[in-house]
N, C-alpha and C positions, 0 to 999 in steps of 0.2 A: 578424550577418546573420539574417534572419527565417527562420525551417526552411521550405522547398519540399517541395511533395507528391511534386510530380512537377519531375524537371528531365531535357528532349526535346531534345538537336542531330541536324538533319537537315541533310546536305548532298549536293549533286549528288558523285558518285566523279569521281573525276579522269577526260577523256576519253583522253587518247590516252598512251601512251609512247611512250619517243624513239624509238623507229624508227617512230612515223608507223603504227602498225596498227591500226584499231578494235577497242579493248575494251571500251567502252561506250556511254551515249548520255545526251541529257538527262533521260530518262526514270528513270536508275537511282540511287536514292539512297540512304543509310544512314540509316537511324532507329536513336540512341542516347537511352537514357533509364536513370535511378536512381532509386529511392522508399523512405521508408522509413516502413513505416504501422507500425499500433498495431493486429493484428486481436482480442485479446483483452485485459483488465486485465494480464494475467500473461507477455505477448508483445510482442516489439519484433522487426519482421523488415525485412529491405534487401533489395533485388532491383536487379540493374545487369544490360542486356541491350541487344542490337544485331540488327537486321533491315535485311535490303539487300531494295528494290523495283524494279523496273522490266525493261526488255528482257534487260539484260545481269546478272539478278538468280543467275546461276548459272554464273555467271563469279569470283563474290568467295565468299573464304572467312574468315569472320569472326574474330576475336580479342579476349578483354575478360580485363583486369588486374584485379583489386579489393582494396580493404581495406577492412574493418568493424572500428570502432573505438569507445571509447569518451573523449569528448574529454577531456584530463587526465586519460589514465585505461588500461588494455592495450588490447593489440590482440585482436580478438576472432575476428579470421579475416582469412584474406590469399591470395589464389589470383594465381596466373600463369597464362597462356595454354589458358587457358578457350578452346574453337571445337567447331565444327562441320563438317558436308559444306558444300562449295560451295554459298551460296543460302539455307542456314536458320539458322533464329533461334541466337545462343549467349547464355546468360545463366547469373546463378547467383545462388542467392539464401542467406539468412545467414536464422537462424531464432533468435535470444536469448531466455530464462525470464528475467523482470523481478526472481521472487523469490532467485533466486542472482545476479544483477548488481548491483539497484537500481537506485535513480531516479538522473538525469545526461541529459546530452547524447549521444546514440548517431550517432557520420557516420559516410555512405559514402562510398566515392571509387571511381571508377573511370576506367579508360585506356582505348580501343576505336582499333581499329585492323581493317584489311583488306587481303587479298595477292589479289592476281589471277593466278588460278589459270594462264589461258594466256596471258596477258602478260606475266609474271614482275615486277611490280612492286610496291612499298605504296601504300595511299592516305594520306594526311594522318591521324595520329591525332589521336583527340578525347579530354577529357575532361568526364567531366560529374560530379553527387556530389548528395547531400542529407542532410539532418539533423533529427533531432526531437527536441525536450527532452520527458523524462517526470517525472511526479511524482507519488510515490503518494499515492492517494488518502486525503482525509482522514479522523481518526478521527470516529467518532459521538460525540454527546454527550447527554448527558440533554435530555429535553424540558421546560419550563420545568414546573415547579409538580409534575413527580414526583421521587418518592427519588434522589437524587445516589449511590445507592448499588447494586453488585448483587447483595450481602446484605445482607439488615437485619431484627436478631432485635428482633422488633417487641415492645409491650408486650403483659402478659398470657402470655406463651409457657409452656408446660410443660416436664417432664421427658423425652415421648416422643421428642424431638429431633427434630422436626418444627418447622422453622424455614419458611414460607412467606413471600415478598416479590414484589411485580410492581414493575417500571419500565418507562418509554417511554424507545427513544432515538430521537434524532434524526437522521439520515441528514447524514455531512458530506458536501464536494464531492466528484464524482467524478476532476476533475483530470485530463481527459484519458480515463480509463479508457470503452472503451464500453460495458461492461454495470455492473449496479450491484457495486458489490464486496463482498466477504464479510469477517466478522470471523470472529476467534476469539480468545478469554479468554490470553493470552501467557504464563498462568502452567502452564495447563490446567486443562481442567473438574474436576478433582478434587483440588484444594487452595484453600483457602479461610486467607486468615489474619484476624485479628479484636485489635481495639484495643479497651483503654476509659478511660475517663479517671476516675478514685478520688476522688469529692471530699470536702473536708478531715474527719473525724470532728469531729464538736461533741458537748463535755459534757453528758453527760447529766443531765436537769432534775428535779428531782423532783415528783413530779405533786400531792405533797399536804403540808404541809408541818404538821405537828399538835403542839399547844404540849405539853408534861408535864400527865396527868389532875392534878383536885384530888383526891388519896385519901390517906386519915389512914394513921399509921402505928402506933395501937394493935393489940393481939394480936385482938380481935374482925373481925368482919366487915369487912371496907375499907369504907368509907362514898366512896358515889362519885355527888358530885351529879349532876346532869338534863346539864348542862355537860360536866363531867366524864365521863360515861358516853359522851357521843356522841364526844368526844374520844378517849376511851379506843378504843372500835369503832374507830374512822378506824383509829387505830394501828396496830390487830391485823389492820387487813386492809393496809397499807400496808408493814406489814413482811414480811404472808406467812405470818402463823401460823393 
């Protein structure tokens, strides 16, 4: 069944009891009605109430049952004989936090009934009810073409540890909710954890690869050709000496 905002029975009060004495007239009727709004993201509340009009409006004395529930789910309040003076409104209303319930189907139901004060009789009771499904609102997401991230130790960074990063999010649906709703980080602002993926070590190449100098091995001088000589250099700087 579709959730009602509002669900209204109004009917004429019964005219006469059995002994034939006027306790009312066509004038005088009961307005019953239940609702169950959404006034804030974080609020779900129910209200069941009953008002008598007319000539003989202070001749009834009103009565209303309720249960506030959540459907497949506890009961979240349940009153009996809820009233008032002769004549005025009785009601009662249920006030739920979304963030300790969660999201579901939340019904009301209510009974109404009325005694007549100096006729001594009931009128016919009524019932009436409504219900709303809620669903929290969804989460943000990146905006296309920024960082899918909300840190990101970027290239170039230093040692001061000074990690700066901006991203855009995008606004999910609100789902019901009437104002826009608020995030916050699930982990808390003051933990941060960080991945990284090691890729594989590759052999290291050598950058120069230099044949053996030509150099004689008499006791005089090395004689170390034109060839030789630029080979030899390479060497000595290749190995580090």
């Amino acid at each position: 069944m579709k959730p009602r905002l509002w669900f209204v029975f109004a009917a004429l009060l019964s005219t006469t009891p059995a002994s034939g004495q006027q306790c009312t007239d066509s004038t005088t009727y009961r307005y019953d009605t239940s609702a169950v709004t959404r006034p804030n993201g974080n609020e779900v509340d129910a209200q069941g109430q009953s008002q008598v009009f007319g000539n003989y409006q202070y001749w009834w004395k009103l009565y209303l049952d309720s249960t506030w529930s959540k459907q497949n789910g506890p009961t979240l309040g349940h009153n009996v004989g809820d009233t008032n003076s002769p004549g005025l409104t009785v009601s009662r209303l249920y006030q739920t936090t979304l963030q300790a319930n969660g999201p579901g189907t939340y019904v009301l139901s209510n009974t109404h009934n009325a005694w007549n004060v100096y006729c001594s009789y009931w009128d016919n009771a009524t019932v009436t009810g409504d219900q709303k499904a809620i669903l929290r609102p969804a989460r943000p997401d990146y905006a296309s073409f920024y960082p899918r991230a909300l840190w990101f130790l970027g290239a170039g960074i230093t040692s001061d540890g000074s990690y700066p990063a901006q991203t855009v999010f995008a606004p999910g649906a609100n789902n019901g909710a009437p104002e826009s709703p608020q995030y916050v980080i699930a982990n808390g602002g003051n933990r941060l954890s960080l991945s990284a993926q090691i890729a594989p070590v590759q052999p290291l190449q050598p950058l120069l690869v230099v044949p053996p100098a030509n150099i004689s091995t008499s006791r005089s001088t090395p004689h170390i050709t034109a060839s030789g000589r630029i080979r030899f250099f390479c060497l000595l700087i290749a190995l580090g000496i």
